[in-house]
C-alpha positions in Angstrom: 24.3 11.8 -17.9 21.2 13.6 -16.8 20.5 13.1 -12.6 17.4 14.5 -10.5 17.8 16.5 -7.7 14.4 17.0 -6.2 14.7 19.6 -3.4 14.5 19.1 -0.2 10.5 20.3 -0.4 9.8 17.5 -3.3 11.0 15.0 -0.9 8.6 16.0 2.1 5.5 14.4 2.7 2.5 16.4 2.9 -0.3 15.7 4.5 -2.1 14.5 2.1 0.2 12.2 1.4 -0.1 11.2 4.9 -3.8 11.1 4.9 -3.6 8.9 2.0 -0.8 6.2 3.7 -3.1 6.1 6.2 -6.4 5.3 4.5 -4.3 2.8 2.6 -3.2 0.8 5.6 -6.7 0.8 7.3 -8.1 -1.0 3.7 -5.2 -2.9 4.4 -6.1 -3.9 7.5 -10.0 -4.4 6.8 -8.9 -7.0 3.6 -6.8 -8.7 6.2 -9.3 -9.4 8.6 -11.5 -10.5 5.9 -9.1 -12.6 4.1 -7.8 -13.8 7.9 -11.2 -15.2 9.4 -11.9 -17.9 6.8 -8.1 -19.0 7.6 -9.0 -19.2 11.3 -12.5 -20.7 10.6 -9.7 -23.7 8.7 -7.6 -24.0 11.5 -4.4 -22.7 9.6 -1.0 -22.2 11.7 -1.0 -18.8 13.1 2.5 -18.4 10.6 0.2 -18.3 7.9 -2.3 -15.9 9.2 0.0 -13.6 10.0 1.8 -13.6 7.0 -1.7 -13.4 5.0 -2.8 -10.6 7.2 1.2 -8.7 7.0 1.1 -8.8 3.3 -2.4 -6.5 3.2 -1.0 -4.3 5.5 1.9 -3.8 3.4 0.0 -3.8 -0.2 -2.4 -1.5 1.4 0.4 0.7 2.2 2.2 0.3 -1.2 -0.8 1.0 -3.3 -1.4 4.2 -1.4 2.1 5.6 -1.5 3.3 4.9 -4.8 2.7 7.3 -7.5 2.9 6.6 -11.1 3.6 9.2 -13.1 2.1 7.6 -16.7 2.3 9.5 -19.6 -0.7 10.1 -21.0 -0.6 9.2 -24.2 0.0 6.0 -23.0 -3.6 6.0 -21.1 -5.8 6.6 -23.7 -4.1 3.7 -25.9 
């Protein structure tokens, strides 16, 4: 059985990392305030907006702290 033990560097966030979680969230936040006003505009239950404008947050977040490592032979297919 093979196991990875990063050290305890590898685990740190830098701050680029940090710069990028945060420009991630802020897109996340500007696609939920767009996707949120035509919701309003419908008269939706406020359940629903938040949840709309939650999920951005968090996919804004997801895309910009999760890092594929892709082969690269598998890119250029």
């Amino acid at each position: 059985m093979i196991r990875y033990t990063a050290s305890k560097k590898d685990r740190r966030l830098n701050l680029y990392d940090i710069k990028k979680i945060k420009i991630g969230i802020f897109f996340g936040i500007i696609a939920g305030i767009i996707d949120v006003i035509p919701m309003i505009l419908q008269n939706l239950t406020w359940d629903a907006n938040i949840s709309a404008f939650t999920m951005w947050i968090v996919v804004g977040f997801l895309i910009a702290a999760i890092d594929l490592n892709i082969n690269l032979t598998f890119v250029n297919i």
